[in-house]
C-alpha positions as CSV (number, residue, x, y, z in Angstrom):
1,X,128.2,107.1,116.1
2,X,131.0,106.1,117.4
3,X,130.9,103.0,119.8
4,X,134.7,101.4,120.3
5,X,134.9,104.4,123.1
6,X,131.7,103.7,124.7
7,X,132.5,101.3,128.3
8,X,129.3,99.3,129.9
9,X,127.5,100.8,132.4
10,X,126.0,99.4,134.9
11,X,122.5,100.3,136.1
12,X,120.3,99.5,139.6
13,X,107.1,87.2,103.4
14,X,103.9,88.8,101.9
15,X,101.8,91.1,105.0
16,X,98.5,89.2,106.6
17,X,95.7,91.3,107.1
18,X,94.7,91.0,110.9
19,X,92.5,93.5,113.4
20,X,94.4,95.1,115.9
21,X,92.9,92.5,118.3
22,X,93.9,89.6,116.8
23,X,96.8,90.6,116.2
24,X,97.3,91.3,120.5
25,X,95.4,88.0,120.9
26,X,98.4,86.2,118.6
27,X,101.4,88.0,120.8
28,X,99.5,87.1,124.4
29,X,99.4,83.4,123.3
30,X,103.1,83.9,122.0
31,X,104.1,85.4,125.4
32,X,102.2,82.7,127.8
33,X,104.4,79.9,125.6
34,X,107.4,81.2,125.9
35,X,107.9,81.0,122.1
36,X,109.8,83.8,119.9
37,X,112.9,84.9,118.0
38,X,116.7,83.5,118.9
39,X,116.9,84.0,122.1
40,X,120.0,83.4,124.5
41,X,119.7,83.6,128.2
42,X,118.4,86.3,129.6
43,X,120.7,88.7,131.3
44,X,120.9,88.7,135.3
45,X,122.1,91.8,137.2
46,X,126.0,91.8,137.9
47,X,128.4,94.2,140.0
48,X,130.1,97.3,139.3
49,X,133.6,96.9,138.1
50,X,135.7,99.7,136.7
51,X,138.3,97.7,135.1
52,X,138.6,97.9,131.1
53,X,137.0,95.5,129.1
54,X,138.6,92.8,126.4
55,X,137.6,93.0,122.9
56,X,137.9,90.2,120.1
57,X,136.8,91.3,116.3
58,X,135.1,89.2,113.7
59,X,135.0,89.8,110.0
60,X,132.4,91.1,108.3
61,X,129.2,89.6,106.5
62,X,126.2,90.2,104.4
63,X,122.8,89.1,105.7
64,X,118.9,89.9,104.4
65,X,115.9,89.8,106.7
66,X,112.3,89.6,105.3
67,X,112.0,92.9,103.7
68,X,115.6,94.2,104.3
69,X,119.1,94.0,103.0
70,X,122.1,95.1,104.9
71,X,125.7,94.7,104.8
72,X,127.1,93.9,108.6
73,X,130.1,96.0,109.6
74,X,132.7,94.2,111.0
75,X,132.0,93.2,114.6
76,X,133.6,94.0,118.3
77,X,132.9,91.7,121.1
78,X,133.3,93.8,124.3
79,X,133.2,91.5,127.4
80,X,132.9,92.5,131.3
81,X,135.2,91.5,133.0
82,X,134.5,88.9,135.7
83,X,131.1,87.7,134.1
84,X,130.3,86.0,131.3
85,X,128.4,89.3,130.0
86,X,129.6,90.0,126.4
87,X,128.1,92.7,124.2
88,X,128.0,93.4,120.3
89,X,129.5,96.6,118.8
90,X,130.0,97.7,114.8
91,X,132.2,101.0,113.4
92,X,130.0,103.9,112.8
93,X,129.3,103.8,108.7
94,X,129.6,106.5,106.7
95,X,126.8,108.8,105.9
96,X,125.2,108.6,102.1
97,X,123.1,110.7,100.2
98,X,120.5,112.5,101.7
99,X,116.7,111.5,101.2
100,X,114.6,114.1,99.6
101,X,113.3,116.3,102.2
102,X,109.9,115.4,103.3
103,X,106.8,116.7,101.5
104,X,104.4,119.3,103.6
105,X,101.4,117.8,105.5
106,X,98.3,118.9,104.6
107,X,95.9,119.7,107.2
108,X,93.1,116.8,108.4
109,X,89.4,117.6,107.0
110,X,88.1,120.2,109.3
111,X,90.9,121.5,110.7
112,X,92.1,124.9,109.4
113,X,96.1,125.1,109.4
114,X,97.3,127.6,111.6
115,X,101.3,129.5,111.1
116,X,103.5,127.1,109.9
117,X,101.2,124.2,110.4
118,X,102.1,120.7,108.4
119,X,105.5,123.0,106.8
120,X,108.9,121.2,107.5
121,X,111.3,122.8,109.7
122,X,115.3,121.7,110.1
123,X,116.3,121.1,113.3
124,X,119.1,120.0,114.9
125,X,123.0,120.2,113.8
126,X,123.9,119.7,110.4
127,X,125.3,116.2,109.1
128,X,127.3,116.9,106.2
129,X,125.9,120.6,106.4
130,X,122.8,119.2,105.4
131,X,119.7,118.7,107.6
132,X,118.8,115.1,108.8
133,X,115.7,116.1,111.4
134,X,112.7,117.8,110.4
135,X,109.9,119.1,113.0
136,X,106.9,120.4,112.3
137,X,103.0,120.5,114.1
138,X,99.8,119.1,113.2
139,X,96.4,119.8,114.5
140,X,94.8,116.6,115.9
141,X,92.3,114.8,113.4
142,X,88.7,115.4,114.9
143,X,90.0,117.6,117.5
144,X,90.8,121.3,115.9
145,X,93.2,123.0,117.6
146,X,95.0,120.5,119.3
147,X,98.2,120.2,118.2
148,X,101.3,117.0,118.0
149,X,104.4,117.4,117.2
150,X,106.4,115.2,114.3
151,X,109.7,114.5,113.4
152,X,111.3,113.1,110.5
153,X,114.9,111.2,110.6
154,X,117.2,110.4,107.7
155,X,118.8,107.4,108.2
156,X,121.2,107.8,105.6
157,X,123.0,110.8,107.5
158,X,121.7,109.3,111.4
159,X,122.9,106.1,113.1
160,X,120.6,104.7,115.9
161,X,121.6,103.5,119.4
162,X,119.4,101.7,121.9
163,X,120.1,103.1,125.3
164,X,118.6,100.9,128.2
165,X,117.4,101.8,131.9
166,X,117.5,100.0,135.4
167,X,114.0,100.0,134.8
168,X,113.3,99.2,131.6
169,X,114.1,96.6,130.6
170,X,115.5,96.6,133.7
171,X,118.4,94.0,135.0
172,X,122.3,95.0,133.5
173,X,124.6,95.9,132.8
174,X,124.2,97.6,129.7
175,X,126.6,98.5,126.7
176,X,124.3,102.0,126.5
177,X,122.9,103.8,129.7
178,X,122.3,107.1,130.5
179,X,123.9,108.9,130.7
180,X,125.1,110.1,127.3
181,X,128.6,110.5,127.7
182,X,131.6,113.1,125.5
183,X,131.9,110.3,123.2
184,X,128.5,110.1,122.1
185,X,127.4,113.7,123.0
186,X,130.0,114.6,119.8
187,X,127.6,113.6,117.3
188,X,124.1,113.7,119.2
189,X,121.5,115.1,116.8
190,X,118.0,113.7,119.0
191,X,116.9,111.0,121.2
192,X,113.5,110.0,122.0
193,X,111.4,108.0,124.7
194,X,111.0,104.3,124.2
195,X,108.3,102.1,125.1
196,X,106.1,100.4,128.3
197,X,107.8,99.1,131.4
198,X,108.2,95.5,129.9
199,X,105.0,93.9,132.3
200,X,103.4,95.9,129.9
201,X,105.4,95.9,126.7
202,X,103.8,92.2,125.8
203,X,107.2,91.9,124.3
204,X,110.6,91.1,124.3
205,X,114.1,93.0,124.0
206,X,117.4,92.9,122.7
207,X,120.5,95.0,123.4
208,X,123.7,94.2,121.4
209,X,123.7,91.0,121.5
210,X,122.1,90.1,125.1
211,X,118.1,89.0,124.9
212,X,117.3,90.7,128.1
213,X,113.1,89.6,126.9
214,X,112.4,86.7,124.5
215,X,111.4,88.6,121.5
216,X,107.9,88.0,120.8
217,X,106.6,87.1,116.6
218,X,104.3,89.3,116.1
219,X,105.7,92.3,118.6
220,X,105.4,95.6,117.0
221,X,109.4,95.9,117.1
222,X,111.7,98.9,116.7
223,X,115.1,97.1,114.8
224,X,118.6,98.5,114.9
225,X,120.6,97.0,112.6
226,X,124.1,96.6,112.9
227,X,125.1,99.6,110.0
228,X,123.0,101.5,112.4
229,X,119.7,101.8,110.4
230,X,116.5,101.3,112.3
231,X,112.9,100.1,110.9
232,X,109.6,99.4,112.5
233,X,107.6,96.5,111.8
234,X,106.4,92.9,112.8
235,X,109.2,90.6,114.2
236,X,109.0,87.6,112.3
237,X,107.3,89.0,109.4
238,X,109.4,92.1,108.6
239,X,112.7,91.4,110.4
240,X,114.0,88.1,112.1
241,X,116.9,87.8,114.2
242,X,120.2,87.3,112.4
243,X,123.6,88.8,112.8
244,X,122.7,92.1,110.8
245,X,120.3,92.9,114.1
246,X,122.2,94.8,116.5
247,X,119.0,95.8,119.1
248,X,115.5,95.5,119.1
249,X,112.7,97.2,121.2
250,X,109.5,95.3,121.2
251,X,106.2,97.4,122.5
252,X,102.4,95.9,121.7
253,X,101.5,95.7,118.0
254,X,101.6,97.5,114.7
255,X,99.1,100.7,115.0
256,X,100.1,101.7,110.9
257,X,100.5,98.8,108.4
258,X,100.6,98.9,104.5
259,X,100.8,102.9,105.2
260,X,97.0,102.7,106.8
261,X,95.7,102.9,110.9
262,X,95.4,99.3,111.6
263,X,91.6,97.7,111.5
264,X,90.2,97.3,114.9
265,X,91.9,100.2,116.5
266,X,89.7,100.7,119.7
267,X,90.2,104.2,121.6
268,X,88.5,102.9,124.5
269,X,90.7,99.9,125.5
270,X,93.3,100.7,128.1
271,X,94.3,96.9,128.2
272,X,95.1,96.8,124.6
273,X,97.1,100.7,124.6
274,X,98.0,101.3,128.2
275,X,97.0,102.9,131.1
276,X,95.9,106.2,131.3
277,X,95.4,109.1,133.8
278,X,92.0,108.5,134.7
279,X,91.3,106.3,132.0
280,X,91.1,108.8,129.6
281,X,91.4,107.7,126.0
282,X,92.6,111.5,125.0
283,X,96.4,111.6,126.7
284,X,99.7,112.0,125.9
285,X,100.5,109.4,123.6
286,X,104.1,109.2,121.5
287,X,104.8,106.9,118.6
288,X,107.2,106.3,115.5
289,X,106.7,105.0,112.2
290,X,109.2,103.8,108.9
291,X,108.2,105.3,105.4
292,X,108.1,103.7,102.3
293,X,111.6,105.2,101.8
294,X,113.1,104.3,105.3
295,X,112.6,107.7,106.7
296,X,111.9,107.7,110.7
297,X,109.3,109.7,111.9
298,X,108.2,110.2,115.4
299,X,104.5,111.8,116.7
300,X,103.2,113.1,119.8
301,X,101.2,114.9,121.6
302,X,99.0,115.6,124.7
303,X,95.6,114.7,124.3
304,X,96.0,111.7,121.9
305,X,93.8,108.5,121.8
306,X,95.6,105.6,120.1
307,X,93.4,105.8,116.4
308,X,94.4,109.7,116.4
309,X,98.3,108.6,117.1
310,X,97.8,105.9,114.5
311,X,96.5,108.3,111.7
312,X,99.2,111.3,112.7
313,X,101.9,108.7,111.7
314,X,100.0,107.3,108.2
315,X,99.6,111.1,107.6
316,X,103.3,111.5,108.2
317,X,104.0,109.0,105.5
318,X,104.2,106.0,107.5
319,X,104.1,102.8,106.2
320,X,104.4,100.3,109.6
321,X,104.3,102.1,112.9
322,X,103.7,101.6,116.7
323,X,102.5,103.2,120.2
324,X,105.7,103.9,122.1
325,X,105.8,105.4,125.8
326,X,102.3,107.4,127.3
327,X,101.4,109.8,130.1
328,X,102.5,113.0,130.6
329,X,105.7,112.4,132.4
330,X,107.3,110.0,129.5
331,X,106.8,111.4,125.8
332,X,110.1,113.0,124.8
333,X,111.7,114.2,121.6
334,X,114.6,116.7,121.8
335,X,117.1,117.7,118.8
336,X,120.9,119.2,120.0
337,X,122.4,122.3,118.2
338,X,125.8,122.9,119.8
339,X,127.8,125.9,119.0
340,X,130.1,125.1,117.3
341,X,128.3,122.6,115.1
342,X,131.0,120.0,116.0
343,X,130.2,120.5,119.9
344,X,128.9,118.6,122.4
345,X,125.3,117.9,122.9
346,X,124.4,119.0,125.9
347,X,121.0,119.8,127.9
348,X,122.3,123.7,127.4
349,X,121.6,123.3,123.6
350,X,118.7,121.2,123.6
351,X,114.8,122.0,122.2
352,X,112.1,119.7,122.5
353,X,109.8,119.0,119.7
354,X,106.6,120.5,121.7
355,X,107.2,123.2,124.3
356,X,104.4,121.8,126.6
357,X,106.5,118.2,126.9
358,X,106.8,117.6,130.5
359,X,110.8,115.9,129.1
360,X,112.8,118.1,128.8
361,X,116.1,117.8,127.2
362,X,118.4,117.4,130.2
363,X,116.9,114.0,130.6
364,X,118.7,111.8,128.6
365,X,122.5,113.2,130.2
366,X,121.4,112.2,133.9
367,X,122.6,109.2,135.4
368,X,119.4,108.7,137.2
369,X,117.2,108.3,134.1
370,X,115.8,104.6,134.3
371,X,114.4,104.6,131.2
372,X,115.6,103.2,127.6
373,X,115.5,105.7,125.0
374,X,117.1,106.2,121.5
375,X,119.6,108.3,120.3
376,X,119.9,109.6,116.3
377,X,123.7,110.9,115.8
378,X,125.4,111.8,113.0
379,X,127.4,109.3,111.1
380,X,130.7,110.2,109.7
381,X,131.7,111.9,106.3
382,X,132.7,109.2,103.9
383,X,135.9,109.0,102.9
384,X,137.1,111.0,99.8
């Protein structure tokens, strides 16, 4: 996607094995000391201005994190005017080849599949005329007839874009707010809900080049690199900050590691997974999840607890994954099929993943949305 158009807006080294509570305990300690990843100074709200920004552009580099290697586009500095507030932008790279299109999910042991359950459907426009989202449903393990939705993403037709809220992360301005604008709307494919309010997160958070929340080591993190792929995994074990990171979204820790529901997963702990509606451990839970092939995929569903969500994304294919947003109000995932396929994405041509999903698709193209989400859009044809 496209982001030289885009203004700011302004808004109000080998895997440990740890439990799932160590692991919590480890990012709590992190969080009271302040420690974590580069981390400039945070970013303080700033007024409106509707004058133009500057840009400056730096040459391009090479860069390898922990388990990835990526080639840094060339870079655009866009500053607001009147404040020392500068963000990080890179050219849209051209789509590859496509992955192999995902493998059908069996159905969990006891569970009989019903129409279409655990097959692969396309969904959204067409990158390259080729699919790049897949949807599908899966009957909850232990809980027959309850059914989650799951997506898959290929990153190798889909660029990823951080958009960020008034309230979460909170502060401003941002290089990405709702709403999605013409420019963006052009190559929309989906967009999905991010994580906690960030009292909650117990992490940090970084948007193109502003640290907005110290990122915490050991944070589950979702990372979007600067060629616009994304990953999931442990800051400071899977990625580290370096000039190939273009955003991050920190939220809790891992759920999935090493493609398996992490030990010590506790359906009963609200402190550890959030808040629910009457404490309930079965809610509306959403989460996404990086497979061995870089694949995306995304879960949810309405009467989750966090072990369920945790083996929905293994069974996906999941290698590393984490809990995102929960609660009824906040799960999203919607995919855009304009007409023609070169349209904009609009609220008119939207479909959520589940039809019961309180989000609809209208959300993420209202100014008022305070939330940070993420956007999937196609990336361009390569040249010939």
């Amino acid at each position: 996607m496209s982001t030289q158009s885009r203004r700011p807006r302004y808004t109000t080294a080998g895997p440990l094995k740890m439990t799932a509570v160590a692991l919590t305990a480890m990012v709590l300690a992190a969080c009271s000391a302040a420690t974590g990843g580069d981390t400039p100074t945070s970013v303080k709200s700033r007024p409106a201005t509707t004058t133009h920004p500057t840009t400056t552009t730096s040459s391009s580099t090479t860069t390898s994190t922990s388990t990835t290697t990526t080639t840094t586009p060339a870079a655009t500095t866009v500053t607001v005017p009147g404040s020392s507030q500068k963000f990080t932008t890179y050219p849209p790279v051209a789509a590859g080849p496509p992955l192999p299109e995902p493998e059908e999910l069996a159905p969990f042991p006891g569970n009989s599949p019903g129409r279409g359950e655990g097959q692969w459907q396309p969904a959204g426009r067409l990158v390259g005329g080729k699919p790049a989202v897949y949807e599908t449903t899966l009957q909850e393990p232990g809980a027959p007839g309850a059914m989650s939705g799951i997506a898959w993403m290929d990153p190798r037709l889909l660029s990823a874009t951080l958009y960020s809220g008034s309230e979460s992360p909170g502060h401003g301005p941002w290089l990405y707010s709702a709403p999605v604008e013409p420019a963006q709307a052009q190559t929309l494919v989906a967009a999905f809900n991010g994580g906690f309010k960030m009292k909650d997160a117990r992490g940090g958070y970084y948007d193109y080049g502003q640290t907005v929340f110290p990122l915490v080591n050991g944070a589950a993190s979702f990372v979007i690199y600067a060629n616009g792929t994304a990953t999931v995994g442990t800051w400071g074990r899977d990625a580290v900050m370096g000039p190939d990171i273009a955003a991050v979204r920190q939220n809790l820790t891992l759920i999935v590691d090493e493609g398996q529901p992490v030990p010590g997963l506790n359906p009963y702990d609200n402190y550890l997974w959030g808040s629910t509606i009457k404490n309930q451990p079965q809610a509306w839970r959403s989460g996404v999840g990086v497979t061995a092939d870089g694949a995306l995929v995304f879960v949810a569903g309405p009467a989750l607890n966090i072990v369920q969500l945790a083996e929905l994304l293994a069974h996906a294919g999941a290698v590393r994954a984490m809990e995102l947003d929960i609660n009824p109000a906040w799960p999203t995932f919607a995919t855009y099929s304009p007409v023609p396929s070169n349209g904009l994405a609009s609220a008119s041509n939207g479909t959520d993943l589940l039809s019961n999903m309180e989000g609809a698709p209208y959300r993420f193209f209202e100014a008022f949305w305070p939330r940070d989400f993420i956007t999937m859009s196609a990336r361009p044809a390569p040249s010939p």
